[in-house]
N, CA and C of each residue as an Amber inpcrd file, in Angstrom:
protein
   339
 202.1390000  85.3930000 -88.2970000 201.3230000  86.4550000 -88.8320000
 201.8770000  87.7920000 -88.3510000 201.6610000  88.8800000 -88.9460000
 201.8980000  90.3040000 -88.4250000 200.8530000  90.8430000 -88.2950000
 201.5260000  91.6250000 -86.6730000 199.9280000  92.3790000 -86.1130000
 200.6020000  93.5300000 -85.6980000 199.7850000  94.4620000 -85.6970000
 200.3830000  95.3910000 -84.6580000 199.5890000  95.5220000 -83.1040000
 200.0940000  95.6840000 -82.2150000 200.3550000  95.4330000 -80.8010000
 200.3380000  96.1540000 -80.4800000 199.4120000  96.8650000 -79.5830000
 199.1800000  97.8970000 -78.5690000 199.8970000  96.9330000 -76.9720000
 200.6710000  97.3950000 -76.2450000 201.2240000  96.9850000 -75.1840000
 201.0770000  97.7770000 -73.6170000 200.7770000  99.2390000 -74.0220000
 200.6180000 100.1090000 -73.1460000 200.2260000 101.2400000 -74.1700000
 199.0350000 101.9620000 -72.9330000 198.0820000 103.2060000 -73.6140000
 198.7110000 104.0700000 -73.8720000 197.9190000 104.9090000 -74.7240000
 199.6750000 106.2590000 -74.9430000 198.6470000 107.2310000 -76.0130000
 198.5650000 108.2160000 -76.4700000 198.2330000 109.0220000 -77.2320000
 199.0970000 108.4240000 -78.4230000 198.0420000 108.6510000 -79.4290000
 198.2640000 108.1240000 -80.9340000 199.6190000 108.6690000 -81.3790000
 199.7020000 110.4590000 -81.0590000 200.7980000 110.6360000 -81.0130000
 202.2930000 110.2820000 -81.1570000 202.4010000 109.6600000 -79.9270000
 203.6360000 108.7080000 -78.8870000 203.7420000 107.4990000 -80.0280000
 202.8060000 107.3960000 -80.8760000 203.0020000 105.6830000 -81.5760000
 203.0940000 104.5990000 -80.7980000 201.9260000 104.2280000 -80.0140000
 201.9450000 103.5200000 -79.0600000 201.8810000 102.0210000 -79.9150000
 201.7360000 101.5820000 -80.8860000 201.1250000 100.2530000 -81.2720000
 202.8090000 100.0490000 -82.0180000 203.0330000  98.3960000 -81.8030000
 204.1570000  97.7640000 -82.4300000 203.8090000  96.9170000 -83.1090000
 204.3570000  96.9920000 -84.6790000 204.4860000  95.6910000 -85.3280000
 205.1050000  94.2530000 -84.9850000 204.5530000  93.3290000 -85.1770000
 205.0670000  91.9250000 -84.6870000 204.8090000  91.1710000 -85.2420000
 205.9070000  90.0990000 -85.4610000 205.1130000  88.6440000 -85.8280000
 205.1330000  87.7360000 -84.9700000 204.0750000  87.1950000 -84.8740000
 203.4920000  86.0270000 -83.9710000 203.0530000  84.9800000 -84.5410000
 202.7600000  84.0720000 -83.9660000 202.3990000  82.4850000 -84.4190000
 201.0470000  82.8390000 -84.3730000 200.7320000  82.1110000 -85.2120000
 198.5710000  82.5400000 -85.9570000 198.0540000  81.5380000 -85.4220000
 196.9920000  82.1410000 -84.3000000 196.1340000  81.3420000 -83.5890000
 196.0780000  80.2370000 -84.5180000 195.0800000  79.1690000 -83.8560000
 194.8350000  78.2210000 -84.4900000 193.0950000  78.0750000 -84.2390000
 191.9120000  77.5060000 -85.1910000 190.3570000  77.2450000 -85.3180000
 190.1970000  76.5820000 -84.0110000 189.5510000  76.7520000 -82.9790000
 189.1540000  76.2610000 -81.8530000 188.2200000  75.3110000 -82.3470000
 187.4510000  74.6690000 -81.7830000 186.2890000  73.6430000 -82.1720000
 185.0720000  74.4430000 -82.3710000 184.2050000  74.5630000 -83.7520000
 182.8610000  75.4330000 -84.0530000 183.3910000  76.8550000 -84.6310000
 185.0040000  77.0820000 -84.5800000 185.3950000  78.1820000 -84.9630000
 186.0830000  78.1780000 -86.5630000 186.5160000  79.5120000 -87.1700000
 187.1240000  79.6860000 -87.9470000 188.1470000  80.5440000 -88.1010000
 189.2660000  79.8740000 -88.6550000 190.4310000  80.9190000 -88.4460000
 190.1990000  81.8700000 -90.2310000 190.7850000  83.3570000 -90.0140000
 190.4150000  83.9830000 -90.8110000 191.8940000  84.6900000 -91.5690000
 192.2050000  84.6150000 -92.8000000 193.4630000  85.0850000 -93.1040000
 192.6510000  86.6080000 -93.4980000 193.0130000  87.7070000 -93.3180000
 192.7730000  89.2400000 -93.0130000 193.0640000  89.7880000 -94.2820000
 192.2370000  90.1890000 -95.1560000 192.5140000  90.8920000 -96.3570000
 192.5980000  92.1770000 -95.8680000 191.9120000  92.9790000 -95.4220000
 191.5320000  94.2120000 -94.9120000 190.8420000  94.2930000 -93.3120000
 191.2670000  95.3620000 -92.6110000 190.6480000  95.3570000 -91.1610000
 190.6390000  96.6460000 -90.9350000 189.7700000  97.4980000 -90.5410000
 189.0670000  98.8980000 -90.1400000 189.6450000  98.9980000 -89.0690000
 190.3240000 100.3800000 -88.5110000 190.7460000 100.6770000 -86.7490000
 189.6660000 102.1390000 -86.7190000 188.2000000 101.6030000 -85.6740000
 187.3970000 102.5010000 -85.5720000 188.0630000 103.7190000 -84.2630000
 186.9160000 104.4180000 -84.2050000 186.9670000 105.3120000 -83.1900000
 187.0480000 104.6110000 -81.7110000 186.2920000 103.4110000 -81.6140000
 186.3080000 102.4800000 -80.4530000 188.0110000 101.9880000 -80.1250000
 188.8770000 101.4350000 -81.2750000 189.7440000 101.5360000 -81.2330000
 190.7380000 102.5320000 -80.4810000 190.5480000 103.6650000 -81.3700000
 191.4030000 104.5900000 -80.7170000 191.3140000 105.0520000 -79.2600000
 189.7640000 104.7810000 -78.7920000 189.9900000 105.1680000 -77.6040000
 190.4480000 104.2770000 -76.4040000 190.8320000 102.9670000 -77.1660000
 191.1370000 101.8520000 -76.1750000 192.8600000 102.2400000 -76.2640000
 193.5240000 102.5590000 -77.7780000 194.3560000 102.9760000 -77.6630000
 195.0850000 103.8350000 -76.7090000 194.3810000 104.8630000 -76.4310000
 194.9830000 106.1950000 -76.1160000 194.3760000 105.9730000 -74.8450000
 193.2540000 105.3500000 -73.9970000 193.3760000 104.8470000 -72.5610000
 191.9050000 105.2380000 -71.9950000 191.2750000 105.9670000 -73.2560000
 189.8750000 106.6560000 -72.8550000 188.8180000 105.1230000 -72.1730000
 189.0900000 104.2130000 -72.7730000 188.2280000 103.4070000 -72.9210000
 189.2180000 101.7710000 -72.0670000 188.8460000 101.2470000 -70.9480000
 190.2040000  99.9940000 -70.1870000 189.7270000  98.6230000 -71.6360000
 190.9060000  97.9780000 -71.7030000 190.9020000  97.1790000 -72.2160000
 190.7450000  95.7020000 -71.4370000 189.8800000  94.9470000 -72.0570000
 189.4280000  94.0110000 -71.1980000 191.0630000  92.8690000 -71.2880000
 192.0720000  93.0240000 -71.7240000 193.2210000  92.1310000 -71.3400000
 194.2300000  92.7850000 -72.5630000 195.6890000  92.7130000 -72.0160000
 196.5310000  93.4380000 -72.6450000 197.6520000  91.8980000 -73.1600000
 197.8720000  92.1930000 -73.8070000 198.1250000  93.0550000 -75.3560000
 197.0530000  93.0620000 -76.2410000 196.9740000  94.0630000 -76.7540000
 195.7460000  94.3150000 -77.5060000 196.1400000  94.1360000 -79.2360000
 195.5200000  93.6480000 -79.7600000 195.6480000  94.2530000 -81.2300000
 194.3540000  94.5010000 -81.4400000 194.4650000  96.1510000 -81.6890000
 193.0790000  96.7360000 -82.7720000 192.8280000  96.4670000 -84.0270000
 191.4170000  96.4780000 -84.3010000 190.5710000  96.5440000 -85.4010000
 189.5090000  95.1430000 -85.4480000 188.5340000  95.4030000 -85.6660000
 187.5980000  94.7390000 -85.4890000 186.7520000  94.5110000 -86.6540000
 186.8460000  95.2490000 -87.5010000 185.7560000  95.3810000 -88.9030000
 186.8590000  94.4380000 -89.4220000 186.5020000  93.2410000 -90.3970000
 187.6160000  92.4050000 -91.0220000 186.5560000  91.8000000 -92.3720000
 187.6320000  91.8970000 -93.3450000 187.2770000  91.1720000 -94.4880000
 188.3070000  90.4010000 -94.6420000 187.9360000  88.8080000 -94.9740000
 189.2600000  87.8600000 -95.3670000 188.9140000  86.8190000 -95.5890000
 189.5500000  85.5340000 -96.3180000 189.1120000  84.4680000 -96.3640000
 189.4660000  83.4610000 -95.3610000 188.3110000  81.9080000 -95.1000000
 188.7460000  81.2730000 -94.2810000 189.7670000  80.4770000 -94.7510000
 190.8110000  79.9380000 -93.6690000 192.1310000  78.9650000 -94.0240000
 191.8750000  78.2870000 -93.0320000 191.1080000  78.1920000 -92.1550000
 191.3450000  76.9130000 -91.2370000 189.9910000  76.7360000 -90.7930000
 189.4060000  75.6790000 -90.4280000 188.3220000  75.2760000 -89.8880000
 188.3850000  74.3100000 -88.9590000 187.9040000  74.3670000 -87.7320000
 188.2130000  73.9460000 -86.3100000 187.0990000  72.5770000 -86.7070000
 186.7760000  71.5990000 -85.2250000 186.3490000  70.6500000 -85.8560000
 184.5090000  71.4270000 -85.6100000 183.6890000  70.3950000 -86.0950000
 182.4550000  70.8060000 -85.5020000 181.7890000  72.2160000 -86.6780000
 182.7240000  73.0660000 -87.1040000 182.4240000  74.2470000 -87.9180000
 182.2330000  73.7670000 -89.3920000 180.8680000  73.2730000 -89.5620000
 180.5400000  73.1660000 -90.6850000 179.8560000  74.3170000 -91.8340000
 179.6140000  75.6780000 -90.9280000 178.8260000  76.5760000 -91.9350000
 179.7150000  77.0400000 -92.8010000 180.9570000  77.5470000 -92.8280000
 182.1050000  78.5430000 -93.6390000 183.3820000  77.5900000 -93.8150000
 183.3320000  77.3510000 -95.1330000 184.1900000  76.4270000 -95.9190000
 185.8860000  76.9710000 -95.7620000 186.7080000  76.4840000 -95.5960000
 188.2090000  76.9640000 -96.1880000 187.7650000  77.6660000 -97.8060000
 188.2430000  78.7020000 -97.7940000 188.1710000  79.8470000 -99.0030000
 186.9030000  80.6430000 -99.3130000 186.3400000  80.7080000 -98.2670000
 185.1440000  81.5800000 -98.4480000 185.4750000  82.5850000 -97.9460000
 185.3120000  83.3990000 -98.7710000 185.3710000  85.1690000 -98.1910000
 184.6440000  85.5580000 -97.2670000 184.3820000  86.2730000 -96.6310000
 183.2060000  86.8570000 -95.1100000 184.1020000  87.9490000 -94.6370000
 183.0960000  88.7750000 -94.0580000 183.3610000  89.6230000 -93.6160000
 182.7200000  89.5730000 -91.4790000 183.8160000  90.1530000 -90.5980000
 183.7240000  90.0430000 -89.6170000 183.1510000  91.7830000 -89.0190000
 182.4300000  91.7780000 -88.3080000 181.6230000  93.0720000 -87.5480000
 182.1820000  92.5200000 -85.9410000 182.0880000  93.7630000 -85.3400000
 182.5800000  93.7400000 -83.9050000 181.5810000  92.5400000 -82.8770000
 180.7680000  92.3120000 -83.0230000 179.7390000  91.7170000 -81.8900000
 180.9860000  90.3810000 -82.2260000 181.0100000  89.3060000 -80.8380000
 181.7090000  88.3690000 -80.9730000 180.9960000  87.1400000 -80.0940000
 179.8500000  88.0800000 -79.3720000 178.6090000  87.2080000 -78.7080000
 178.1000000  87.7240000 -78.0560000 176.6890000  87.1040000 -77.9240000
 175.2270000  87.3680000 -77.3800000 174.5870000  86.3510000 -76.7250000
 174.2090000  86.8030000 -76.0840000 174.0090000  86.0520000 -74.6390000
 172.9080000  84.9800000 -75.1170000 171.5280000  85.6660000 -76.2670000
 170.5890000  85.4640000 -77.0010000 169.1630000  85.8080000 -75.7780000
 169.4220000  86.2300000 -75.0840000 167.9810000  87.1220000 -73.9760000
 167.3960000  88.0710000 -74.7900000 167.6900000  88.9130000 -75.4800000
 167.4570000  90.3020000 -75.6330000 166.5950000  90.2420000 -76.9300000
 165.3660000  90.4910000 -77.1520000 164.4260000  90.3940000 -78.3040000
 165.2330000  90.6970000 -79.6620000 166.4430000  91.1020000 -79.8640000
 167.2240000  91.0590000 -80.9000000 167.2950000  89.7660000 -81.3330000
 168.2350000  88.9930000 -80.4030000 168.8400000  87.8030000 -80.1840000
 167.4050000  86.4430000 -80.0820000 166.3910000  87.2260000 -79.5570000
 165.2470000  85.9930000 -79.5760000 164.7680000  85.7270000 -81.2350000
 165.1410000  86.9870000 -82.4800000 164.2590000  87.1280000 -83.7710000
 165.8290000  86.6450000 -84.6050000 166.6910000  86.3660000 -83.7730000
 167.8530000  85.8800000 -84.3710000 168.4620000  87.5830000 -85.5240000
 168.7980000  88.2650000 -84.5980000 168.9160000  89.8850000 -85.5050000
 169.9380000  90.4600000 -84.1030000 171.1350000  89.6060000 -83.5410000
 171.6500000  90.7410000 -82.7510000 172.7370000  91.9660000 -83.5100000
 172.4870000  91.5590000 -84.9270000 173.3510000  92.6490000 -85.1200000
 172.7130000  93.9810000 -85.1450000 171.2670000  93.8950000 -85.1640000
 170.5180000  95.0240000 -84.6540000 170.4010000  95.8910000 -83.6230000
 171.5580000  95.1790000 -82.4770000 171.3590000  95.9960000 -81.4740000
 171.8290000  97.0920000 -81.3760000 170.9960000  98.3170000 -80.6650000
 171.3400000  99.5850000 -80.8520000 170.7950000 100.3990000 -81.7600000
 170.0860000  99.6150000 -82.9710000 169.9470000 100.6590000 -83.7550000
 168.0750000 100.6000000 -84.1360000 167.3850000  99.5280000 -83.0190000
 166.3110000  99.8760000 -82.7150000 165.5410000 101.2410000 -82.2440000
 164.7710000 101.7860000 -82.3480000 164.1720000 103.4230000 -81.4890000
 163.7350000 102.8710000 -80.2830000
């Protein structure tokens, strides 16, 4: 697959991110692997880029908003078929404590008053 690769922080400037190809994960068990039609690089991004923000393990590839279809399905992952389109949002897990997560709505978090 081709990604681009953040390796070290740098102002957007500098062109800190490298194109690469790498071998494409593979569906863990309950998971789905996702072929990437489109992927968003937010403001969260950039600031992991440029160093505002530590990255929880390096090498990084940004973008987190993803639209694409599934191509692989791990074992156990019966909800999302091979060729279903979906779209991916940043949350990647919840603990399920938090009255979001108890009404089954953590993508709500944050945007409660």
């Amino acid at each position: 697959m081709r990604a681009m690769i953040l390796t070290q922080q740098k102002r957007v400037e500098e062109l800190p991110l490298t194109q690469t190809e790498m071998e494409a994960p593979r569906a863990g068990r309950g998971e789905v692997r996702v072929k990437v039609s489109v992927c968003a690089v937010c403001r969260t991004d950039l600031h992991i880029i440029e160093g505002d923000l530590a990255p929880h393990k390096m090498p990084v590839i940004p973008g987190h908003q993803i639209v694409g279809r599934v191509d692989e399905t791990g074992d156990g992952a019966m909800r999302l078929g091979v060729g279903r389109r979906i779209g991916i949002g940043w949350l990647q897990h919840v603990d399920g404590t938090c009255r979001f997560c108890r009404q089954a709505r953590p993508a709500d978090i944050g945007s409660a008053p």
